[in-house]
N, C-alpha and C positions, 0 to 999 in steps of 0.2 A: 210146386207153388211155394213162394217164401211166408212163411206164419209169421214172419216179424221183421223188424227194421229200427235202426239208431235214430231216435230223436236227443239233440243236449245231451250224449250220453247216457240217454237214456234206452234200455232196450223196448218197443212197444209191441205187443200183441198185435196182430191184423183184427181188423172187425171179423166176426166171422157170422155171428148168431142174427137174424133175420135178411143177412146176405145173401145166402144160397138158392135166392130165386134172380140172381144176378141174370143167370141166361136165360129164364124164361123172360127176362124184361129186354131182355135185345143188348143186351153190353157184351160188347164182344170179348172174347177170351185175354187177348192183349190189354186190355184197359180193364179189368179187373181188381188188379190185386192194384192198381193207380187209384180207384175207388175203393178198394178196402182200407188204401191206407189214409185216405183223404179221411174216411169215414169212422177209423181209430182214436181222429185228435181231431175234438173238440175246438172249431175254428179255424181250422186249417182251409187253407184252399187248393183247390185242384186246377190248376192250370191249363190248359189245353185248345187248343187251335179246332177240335174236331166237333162241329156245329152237331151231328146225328146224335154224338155220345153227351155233349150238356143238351139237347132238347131232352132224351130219355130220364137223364137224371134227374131233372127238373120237375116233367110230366108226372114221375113216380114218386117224384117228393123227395127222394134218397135223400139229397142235400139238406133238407128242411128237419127228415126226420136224424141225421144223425148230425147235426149241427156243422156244418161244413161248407163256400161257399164254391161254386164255378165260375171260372172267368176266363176271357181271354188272358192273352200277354199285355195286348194294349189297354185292358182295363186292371192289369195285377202290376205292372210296372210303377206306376204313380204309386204304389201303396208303401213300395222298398223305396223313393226317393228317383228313379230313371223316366224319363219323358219315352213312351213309345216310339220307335221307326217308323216312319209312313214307309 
């Protein structure tokens, strides 16, 4: 599993410390470390198409408690300046 990742040249730590009940909450092994790292940087958003994976995170708070937002594409596009595809 990758422990870090390039933000602005900057190197960042993965969340790790009240994560590790990642699987008992139902997040599946592939979207994980997508969640650790949303959950690293303060504001960031986690993108995703996958309705199961933002109800769970939502339910459990994750986003709330580690300051982070879920959205679709069609709701994260407008935020960069690009109008959605229907």
């Amino acid at each position: 599993m990758a422990r870090h990742f390039v933000l602005d040249e900057n190197i960042v730590i993965l969340a790790q410390k009240g994560l590790e009940q990642l699987t008992q909450l139902g997040i599946d092994e592939g979207d994980r470390d997508f969640v650790r790292a949303a959950a690293s940087v303060q504001g960031s958003i986690l993108v995703t198409t996958d309705g199961p994976l933002t109800a769970r995170i939502e339910e459990q708070g994750i986003d709330r408690q580690y300051g982070f937002n879920v959205m679709s594409h069609r709701e994260a596009l407008p935020l960069v300046g690009h109008e959605a595809e229907t």
